[in-house]
C-alpha positions as CSV (number, residue, x, y, z in Angstrom):
1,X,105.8,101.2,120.6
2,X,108.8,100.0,118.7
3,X,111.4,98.0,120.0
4,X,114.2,101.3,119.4
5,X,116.0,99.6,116.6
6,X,114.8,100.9,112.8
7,X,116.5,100.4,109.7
8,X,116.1,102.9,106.6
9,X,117.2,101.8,103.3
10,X,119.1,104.1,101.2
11,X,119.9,101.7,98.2
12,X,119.1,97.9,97.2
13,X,120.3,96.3,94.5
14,X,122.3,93.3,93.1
15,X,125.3,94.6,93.7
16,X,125.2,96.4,97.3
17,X,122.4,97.4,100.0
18,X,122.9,100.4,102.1
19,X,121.5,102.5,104.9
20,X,121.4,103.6,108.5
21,X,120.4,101.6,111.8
22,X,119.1,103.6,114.0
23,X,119.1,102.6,117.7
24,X,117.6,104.2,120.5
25,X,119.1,103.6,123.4
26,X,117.8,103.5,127.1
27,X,120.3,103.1,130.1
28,X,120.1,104.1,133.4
29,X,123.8,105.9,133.1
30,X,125.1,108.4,131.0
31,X,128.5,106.9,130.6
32,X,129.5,105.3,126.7
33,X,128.5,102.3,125.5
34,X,129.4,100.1,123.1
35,X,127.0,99.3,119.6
36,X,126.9,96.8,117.3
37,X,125.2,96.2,114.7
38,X,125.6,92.9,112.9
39,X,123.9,91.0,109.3
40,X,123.4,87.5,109.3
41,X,122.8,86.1,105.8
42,X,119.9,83.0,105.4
43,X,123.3,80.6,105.7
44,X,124.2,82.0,109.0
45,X,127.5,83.8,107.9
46,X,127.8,86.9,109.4
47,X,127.9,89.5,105.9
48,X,128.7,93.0,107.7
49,X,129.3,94.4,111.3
50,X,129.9,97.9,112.5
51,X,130.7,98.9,116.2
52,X,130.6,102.0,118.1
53,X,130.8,103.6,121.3
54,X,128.4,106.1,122.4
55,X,126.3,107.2,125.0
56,X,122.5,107.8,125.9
57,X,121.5,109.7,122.7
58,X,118.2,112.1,122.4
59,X,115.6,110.0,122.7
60,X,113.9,111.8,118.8
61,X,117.7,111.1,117.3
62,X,119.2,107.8,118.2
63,X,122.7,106.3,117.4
64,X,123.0,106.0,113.2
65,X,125.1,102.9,112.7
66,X,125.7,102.3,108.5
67,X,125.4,99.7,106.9
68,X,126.9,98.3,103.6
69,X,126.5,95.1,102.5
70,X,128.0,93.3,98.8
71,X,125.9,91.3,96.5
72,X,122.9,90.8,98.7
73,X,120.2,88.7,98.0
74,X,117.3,90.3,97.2
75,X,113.6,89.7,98.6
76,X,111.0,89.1,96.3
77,X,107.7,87.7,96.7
78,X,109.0,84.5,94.5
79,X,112.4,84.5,96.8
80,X,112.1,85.9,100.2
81,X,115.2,86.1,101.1
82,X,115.4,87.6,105.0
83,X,118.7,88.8,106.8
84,X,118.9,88.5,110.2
85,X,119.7,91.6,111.7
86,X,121.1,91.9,115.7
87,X,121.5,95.0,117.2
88,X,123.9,94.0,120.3
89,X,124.2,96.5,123.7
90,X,127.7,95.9,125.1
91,X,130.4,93.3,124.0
92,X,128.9,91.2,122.0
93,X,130.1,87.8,123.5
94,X,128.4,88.9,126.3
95,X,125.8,91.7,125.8
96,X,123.8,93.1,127.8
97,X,120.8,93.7,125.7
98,X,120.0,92.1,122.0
99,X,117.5,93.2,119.4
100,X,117.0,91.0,116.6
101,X,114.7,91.8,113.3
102,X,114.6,89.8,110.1
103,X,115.1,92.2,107.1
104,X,115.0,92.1,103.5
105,X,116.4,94.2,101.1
106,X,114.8,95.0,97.8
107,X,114.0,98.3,95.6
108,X,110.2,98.9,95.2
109,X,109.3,101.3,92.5
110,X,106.2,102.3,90.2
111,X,106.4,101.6,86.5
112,X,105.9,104.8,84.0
113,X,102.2,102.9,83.2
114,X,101.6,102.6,87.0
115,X,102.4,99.7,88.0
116,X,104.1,98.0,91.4
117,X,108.2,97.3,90.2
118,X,109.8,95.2,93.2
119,X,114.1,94.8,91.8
120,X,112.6,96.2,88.3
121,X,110.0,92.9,87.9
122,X,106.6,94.1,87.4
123,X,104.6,92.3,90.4
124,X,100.4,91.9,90.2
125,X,98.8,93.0,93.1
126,X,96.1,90.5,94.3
127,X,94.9,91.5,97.5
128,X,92.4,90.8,100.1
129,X,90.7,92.4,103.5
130,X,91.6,90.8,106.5
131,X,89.5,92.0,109.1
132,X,89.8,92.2,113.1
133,X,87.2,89.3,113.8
134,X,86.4,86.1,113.5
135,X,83.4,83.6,113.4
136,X,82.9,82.2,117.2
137,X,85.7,84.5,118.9
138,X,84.3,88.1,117.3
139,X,87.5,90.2,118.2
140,X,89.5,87.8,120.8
141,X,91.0,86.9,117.4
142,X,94.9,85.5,118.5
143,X,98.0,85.4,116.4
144,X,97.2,81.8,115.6
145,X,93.8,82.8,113.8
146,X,95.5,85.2,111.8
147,X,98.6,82.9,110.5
148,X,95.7,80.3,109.3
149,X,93.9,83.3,107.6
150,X,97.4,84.1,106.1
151,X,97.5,80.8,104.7
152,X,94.0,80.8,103.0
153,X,94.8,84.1,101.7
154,X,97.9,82.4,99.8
155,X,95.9,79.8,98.7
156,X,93.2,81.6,96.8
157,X,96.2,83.1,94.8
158,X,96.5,86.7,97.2
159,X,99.7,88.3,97.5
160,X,98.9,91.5,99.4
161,X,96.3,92.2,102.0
162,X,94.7,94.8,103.6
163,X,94.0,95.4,107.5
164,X,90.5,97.0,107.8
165,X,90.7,99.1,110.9
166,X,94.4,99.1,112.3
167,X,97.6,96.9,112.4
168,X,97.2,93.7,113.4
169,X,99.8,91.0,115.0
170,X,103.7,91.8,114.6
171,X,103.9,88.4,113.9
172,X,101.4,88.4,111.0
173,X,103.7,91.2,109.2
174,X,106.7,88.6,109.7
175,X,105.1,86.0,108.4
176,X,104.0,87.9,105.4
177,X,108.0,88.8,104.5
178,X,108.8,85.0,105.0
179,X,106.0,83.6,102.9
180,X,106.9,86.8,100.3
């Protein structure tokens, strides 16, 4: 289940990243409420907001809150730059409900010989299988496990990996975009 707040990309580059937040919201009234959407830049300053007021939307559709935001840094798996992003529910000096994601914004593309292109750098994929068990725990595997795999993975040179059967830990996913 997701936490209702997803972010689609339109554009990434060095001179602007754009896109939609979606947020699904769930409240007991029907009434309006007010959105807002907010980017935090690594150094804390806030880099773009956008509020709305709206009410309880379809639950398939959601509330699209834009977003454009100048010279961004980019994420890269040598600078993994993260955003954070907060999606506030009511005035946001005193909300009633936050959602907060770390983001990064970067342009992923294939080269015309085939080859992974993250901002336009050619990036060699060296990847591993991380499986859903563990020597003395078999599957009781906990987040812990899998952020000490993470870091033996990095040290045999890796930079992608591969879940066997299914996703693992949220957190393991995070810790990939901050370790890049």
């Amino acid at each position: 289940s997701s936490d209702g707040v997803l972010l689609k990309q339109k554009e990434a580059n060095t001179e602007r990243a754009t896109g939609v937040v979606t947020l699904h919201l769930s409240a007991l009234d029907e009434g309006a409420h007010q959105l807002t959407v907010r980017f935090i830049a690594p150094d804390g300053y806030e880099v773009y907001r956008h509020t709305v007021k709206a009410g309880k939307a379809d639950k398939q559709s959601g509330v699209d809150l834009p977003y454009n935001i100048p010279y961004p840094d980019l994420w890269s798996p040598d600078t993994p730059t993260l955003y954070r992003l907060e999606a506030i529910v009511g005035n946001p000096d005193r909300p009633s409900d936050v959602v907060a994601l770390n983001v990064g914004f970067r342009e992923i593309s294939i080269s015309g010989d085939n080859r992974l292109q993250i901002n336009g750098k050619v990036v060699e994929v060296r990847g591993v299988n991380l499986p859903h068990d563990r020597e003395g725990v078999g599957l009781a595997i906990s987040a812990e496990d899998l952020l000490s795999d993470l870091g033996h993975i990095k040290d045999m040179g890796a930079n992608a990996l591969r879940s066997l059967v299914g996703p693992h830990y949220y957190s393991l996913y995070e810790a990939c975009d901050e370790e890049g």
